[in-house]
N, C-alpha and C positions, 0 to 999 in steps of 0.2 A: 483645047482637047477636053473633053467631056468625059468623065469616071462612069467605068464602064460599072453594072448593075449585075452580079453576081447570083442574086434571086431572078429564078423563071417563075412571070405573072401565069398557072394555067386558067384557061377558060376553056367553057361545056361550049360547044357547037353553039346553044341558043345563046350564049353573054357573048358569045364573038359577034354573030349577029347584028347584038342591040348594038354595038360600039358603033360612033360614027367615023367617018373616015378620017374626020380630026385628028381624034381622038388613038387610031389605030398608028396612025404619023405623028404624034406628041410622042407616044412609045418609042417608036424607031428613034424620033427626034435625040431622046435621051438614053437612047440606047438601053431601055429596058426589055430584056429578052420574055418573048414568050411563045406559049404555043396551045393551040386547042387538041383536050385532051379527045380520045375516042372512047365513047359510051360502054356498057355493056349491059346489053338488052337484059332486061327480066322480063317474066310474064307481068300482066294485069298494070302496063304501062309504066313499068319499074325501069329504070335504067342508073348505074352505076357511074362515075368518074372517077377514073382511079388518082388521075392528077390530083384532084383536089377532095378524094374520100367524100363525095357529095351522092347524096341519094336522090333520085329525085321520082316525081310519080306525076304525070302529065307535065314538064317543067315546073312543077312545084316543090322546093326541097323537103324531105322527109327528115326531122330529126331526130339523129343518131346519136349519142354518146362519143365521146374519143373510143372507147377500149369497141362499140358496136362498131365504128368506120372501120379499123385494124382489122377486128374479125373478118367482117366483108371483104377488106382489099386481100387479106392472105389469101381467104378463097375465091376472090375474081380472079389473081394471081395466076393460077394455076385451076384453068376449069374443068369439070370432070374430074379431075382427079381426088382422090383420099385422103383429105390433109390427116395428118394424126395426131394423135392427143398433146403428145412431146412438142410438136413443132409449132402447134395452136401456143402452149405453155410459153415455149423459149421465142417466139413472136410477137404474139400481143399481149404478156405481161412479164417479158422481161426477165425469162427466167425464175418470175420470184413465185415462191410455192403455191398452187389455188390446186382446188379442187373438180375432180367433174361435177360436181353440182356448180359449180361459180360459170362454168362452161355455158352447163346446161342451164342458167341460168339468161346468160347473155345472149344465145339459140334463142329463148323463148324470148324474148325482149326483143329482138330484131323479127323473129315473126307476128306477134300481137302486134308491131308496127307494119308490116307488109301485108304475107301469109306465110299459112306454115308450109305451103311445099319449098319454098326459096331453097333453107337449107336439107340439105339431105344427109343423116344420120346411118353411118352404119355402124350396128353393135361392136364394141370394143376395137375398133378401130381408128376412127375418127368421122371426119366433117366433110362433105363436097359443095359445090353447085355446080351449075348446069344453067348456060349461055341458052336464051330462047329460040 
């Protein structure tokens, strides 16, 4: 009887792809769970993973930081809608004290890597995006 594997392997649609069929029955074989996560489109050939916090831009990954991946998944999370400052806070840093410039800090970091419409600001608010 074979110990079952408690961590789920995810893969982006293209890494499910490359696997060969081998390779997809070695998995099963050992009973390693997994599953291909679903994208979330952006403009200018942006797409998100939320399974595995992966950016990617033509299937090339875009490198994020840990605290820029959290950003991003809170608000792929929940699109359209107004994340706000508090829940930004007690999400991706854990409650512990920052500032809106640490904020506004991490926003400009994740667009100098993309663009700057990705995230959408609204005054004293909070943070959105918006599925393509």
């Amino acid at each position: 009887m074979s110990k079952l594997n408690t961590t789920i392997k995810n893969f982006t649609p293209t890494e499910y792809r490359s696997l060969t069929a081998a390779q997809i029955n070695e998995m099963m074989d050992k009973n390693i769970p997994f599953k291909v996560s679903n994208l979330f489109e952006l403009d200018y050939d942006l797409s998100f993973c939320p399974g595995t916090q992966a950016l990617y831009r033509n299937e090339n990954v875009v490198q994020l930081t840990r605290l820029e991946k959290k950003f991003l998944a809170l608000l792929i999370s929940r699109p359209g809608e107004i994340i706000d400052i508090e829940t930004i806070k007690n999400t991706v840093w854990k409650k512990k004290e920052v500032s809106i410039f640490t904020i506004r800090n991490i926003v400009n970091k994740i667009r100098s890597k993309t663009y700057y419409e990705i995230i959408k600001n609204t005054s004293n608010h909070g943070y959105s995006i918006w599925e393509k």
